[in-house]
N, C-alpha and C positions, 0 to 999 in steps of 0.2 A: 257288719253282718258276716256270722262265718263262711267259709266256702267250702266247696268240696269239689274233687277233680272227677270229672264227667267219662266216666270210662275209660281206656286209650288215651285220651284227649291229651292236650297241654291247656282243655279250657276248664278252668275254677269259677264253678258257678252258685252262686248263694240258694240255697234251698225253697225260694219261692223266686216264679217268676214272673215275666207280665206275658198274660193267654190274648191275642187278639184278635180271639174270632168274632164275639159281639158285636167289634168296631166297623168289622165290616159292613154294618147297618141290613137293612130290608131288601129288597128286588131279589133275592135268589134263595133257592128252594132248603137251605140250609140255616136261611136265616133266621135269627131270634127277633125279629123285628125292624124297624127304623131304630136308631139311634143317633144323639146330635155329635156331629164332630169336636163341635167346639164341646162338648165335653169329654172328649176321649184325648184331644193331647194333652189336660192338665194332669186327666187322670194317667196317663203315662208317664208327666212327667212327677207329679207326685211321686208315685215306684221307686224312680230314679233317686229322689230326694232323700228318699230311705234306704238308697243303697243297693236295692236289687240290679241285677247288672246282665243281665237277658232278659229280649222277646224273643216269642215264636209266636209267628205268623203260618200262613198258607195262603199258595196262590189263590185258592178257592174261596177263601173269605170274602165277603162281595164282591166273587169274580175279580180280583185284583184290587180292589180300594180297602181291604184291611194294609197290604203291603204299601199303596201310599198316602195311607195316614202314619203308618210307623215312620215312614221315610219324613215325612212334616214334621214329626215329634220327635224326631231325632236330629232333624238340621241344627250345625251349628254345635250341637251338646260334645264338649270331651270332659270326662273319656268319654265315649262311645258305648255303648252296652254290645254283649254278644248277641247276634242275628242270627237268628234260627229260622228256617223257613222248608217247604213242603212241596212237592211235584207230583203229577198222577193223575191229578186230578183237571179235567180238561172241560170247556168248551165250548159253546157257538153263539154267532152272532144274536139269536134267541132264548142265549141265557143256558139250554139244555146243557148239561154235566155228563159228561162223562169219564170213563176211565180208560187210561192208556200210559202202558210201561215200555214202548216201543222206544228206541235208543234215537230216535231224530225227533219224537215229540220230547223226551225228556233235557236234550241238550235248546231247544228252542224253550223252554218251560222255564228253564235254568235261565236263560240270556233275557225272557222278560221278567222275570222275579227281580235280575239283577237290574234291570232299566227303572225301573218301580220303585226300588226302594234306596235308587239312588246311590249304590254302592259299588268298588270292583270286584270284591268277592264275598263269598256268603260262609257263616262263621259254621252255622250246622245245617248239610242240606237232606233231606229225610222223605222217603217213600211214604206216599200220605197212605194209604192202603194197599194192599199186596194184589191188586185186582185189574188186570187180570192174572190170576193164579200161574196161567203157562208161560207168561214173557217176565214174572218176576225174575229171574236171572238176566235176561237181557239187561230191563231196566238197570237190578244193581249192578249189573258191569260198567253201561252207561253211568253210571255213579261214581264209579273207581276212575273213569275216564276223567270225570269233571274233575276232579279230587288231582288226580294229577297235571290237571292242565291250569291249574289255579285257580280254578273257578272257586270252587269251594274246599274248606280249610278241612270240615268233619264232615264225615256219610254217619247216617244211621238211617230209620225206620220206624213206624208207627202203626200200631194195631197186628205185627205179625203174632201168629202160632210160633209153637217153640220146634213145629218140622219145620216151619217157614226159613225160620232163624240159621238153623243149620242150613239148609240149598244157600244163603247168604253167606256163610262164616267160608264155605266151602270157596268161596268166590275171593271173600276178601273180608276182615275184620269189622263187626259192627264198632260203634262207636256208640250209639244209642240206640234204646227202644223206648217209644210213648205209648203208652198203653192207658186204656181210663182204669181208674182207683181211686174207690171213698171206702166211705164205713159200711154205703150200700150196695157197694160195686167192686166184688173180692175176688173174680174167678184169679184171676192172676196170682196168687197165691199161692195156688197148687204146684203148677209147673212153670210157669213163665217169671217169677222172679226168683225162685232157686236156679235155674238156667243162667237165667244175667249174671247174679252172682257170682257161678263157677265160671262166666265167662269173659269176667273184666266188660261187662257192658253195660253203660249207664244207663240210669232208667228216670226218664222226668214224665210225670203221669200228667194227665188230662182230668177236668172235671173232677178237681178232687174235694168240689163244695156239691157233683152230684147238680151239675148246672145251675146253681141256682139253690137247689134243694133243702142243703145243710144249713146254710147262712143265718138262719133266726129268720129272717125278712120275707121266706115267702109263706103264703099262705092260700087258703082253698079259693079264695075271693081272687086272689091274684091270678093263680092258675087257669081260675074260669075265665077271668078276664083279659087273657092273654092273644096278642094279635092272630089273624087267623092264619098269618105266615107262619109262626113262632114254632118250629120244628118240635118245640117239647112237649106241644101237646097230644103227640104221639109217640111217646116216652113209655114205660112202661107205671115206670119207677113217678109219674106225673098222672095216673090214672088210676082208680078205684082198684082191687082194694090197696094198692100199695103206697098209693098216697097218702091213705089216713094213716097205715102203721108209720111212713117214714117223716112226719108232720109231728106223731107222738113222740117219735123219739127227737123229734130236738125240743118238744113243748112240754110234755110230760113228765111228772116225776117218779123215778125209774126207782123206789124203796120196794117196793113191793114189788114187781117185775123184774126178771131177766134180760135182757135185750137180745137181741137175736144174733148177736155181732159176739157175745161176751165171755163164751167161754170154746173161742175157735183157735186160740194159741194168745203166745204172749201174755200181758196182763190183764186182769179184769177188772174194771172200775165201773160204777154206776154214775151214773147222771141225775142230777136234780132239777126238773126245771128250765135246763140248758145249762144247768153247770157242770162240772165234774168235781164231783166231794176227794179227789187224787189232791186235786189244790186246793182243798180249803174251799172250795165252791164259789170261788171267784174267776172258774174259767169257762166259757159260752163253748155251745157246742161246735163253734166253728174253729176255737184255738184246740179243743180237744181235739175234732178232725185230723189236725194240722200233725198235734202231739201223738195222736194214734197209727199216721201212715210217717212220721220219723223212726218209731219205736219197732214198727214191722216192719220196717225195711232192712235193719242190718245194718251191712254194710255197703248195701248198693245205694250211690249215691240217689238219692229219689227229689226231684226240682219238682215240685208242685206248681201247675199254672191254671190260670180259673178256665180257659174256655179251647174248644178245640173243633175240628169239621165232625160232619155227622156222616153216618152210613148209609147210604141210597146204592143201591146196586140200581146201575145207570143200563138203559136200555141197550142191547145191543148194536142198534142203529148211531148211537152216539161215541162209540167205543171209538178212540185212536180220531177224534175229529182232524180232518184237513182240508185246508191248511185255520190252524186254529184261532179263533179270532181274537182279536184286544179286548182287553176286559171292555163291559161296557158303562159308564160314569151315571149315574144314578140322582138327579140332581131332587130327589125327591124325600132323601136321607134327612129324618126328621125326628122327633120324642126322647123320650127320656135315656140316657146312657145304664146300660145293665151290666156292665163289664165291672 
């Protein structure tokens, strides 16, 4: 599988990778549901089997049990894949999330990421959201700290603004930004991947099947029928009316329509059905996906991963929790694997 080098980095990473937020199963407010474990290490190690050579996790993924099911799926394995993982995002023994960039939560954040997933240091370590807005410079300084104390190998970020970007660059070099991008999810576009570009800063998107969305597999039945944890059911892009447009476009056949994606830059191809008449109309609208955010990207290298944390702006009472507690084990993690 080809590679491409990750910003700054000295890391070469294959243009998909493995997302392990699903794995993190049910009990917390970000979750997609339960999911079984014993189906998430083959499915990772499947990944591996074909070559991909990063995950990215986050603490936050059920509260710490996405970090140690990667660490289960990866005992034992060389090579090793590149470890990606997440900080910010915090906290309490009640499960409650919050957010906190204060420089003595993010170095304790950092030491239990590293306890978890069983490693001594961490290959890319990444501000899961810029929130709170005022102590983001703290935070990333705390980051350049870790970076040089060996904790971790690469700093980067996730979800910033392109002012954000800059208070960071001023501080010290990104390495990365994660940002979500599908065919229904473009704002980045405008300004935030011309920016990485001219910045030497890698960019591996999030949700770039659109959660779920794009794949052919989901459907209005499914949708309805989705746990009542399952954060997507307050999705936008999972709710009337944009559901039904974004269902046509992977189910419909686009001869007669436009697509609303299709004449925003770059090339324009229609779709049939779920294929793309580009290739003979032997490609589903998930390898088109795939083909459509290679082709708009450049030259920024762009690492697609299927799954990523959700946005909750966390109460102010939960902000900066202390002292913060250990994730809590869930032994109630159950049903079908969606990763």
């Amino acid at each position: 599988m080809q590679k491409r080098r990750l910003g700054n980095s000295g890391l070469h990473i294959t243009p998909i990778g493995i997302g392990a937020w699903a794995i993190g199963g049910g009990g917390w407010s970000g979750s997609m549901g339960p999911q079984n474990d014993a189906d998430s290490i083959p499915a990772i190690h499947a990944a591996l089997e074909q070559g991909v050579n990063w995950v990215d996790t986050a603490a936050l993924y059920g509260l710490g049990h996405s970090e140690r099911m990667v660490a289960r799926a990866l005992k034992g394995r060389t090579p090793r894949p590149y470890l990606f993982t997440k900080c910010e995002r915090v906290w309490d023994s009640q499960g409650r999330i919050g957010a906190c960039l204060k420089a003595e939560s993010i170095r304790r954040e950092c030491e239990d990421s590293l306890r978890r997933l069983e490693v001594d240091v961490i290959d890319l370590y990444q501000i899961h959201w810029p929130e709170p807005d005022e102590d983001m410079e703290e935070g990333w300084t705390e980051l350049v700290r870790l970076q040089q104390a060996g904790k971790v190998r690469f700093i980067g970020v996730s979800n910033l603004s392109v002012s954000q970007m800059k208070r960071a660059q001023a501080i010290a070099p990104i390495t990365s930004l994660q940002p979500p991008y599908s065919l229904v999810t473009r704002e980045i576009e405008a300004d935030i991947l011309p920016y990485a570009k001219e910045n030497n800063i890698g960019v591996i998107v999030y949700s770039p099947m659109s959660a779920g969305l794009l794949t052919g597999a989901m459907t209005r039945e499914r949708v309805a029928n989705f746990t009542a944890e399952d954060w997507r059911k307050n999705l936008p892009n999972f709710q009337e009316p944009l559901l039904s447009r974004n269902l046509e476009l992977v189910e419909s056949p686009a001869r007669d329509r436009q697509p609303a994606w299709e004449n925003t830059g770059g090339s324009s191809h229609r779709l049939d059905r779920g294929t793309s008449r580009r290739h003979g109309g032997d490609c589903r609208i998930s390898q088109y996906e795939a083909s459509f955010r290679h082709h708009r990207s450049g030259d920024v290298p762009v690492g697609p991963q299927r799954n990523h944390g959700t946005r909750r702006s966390p109460e102010p009472a939960t902000r900066c929790l202390k002292p913060r507690a250990k994730a809590i084990d869930n032994p109630a993690l159950a049903g079908e694997h969606l990763g």
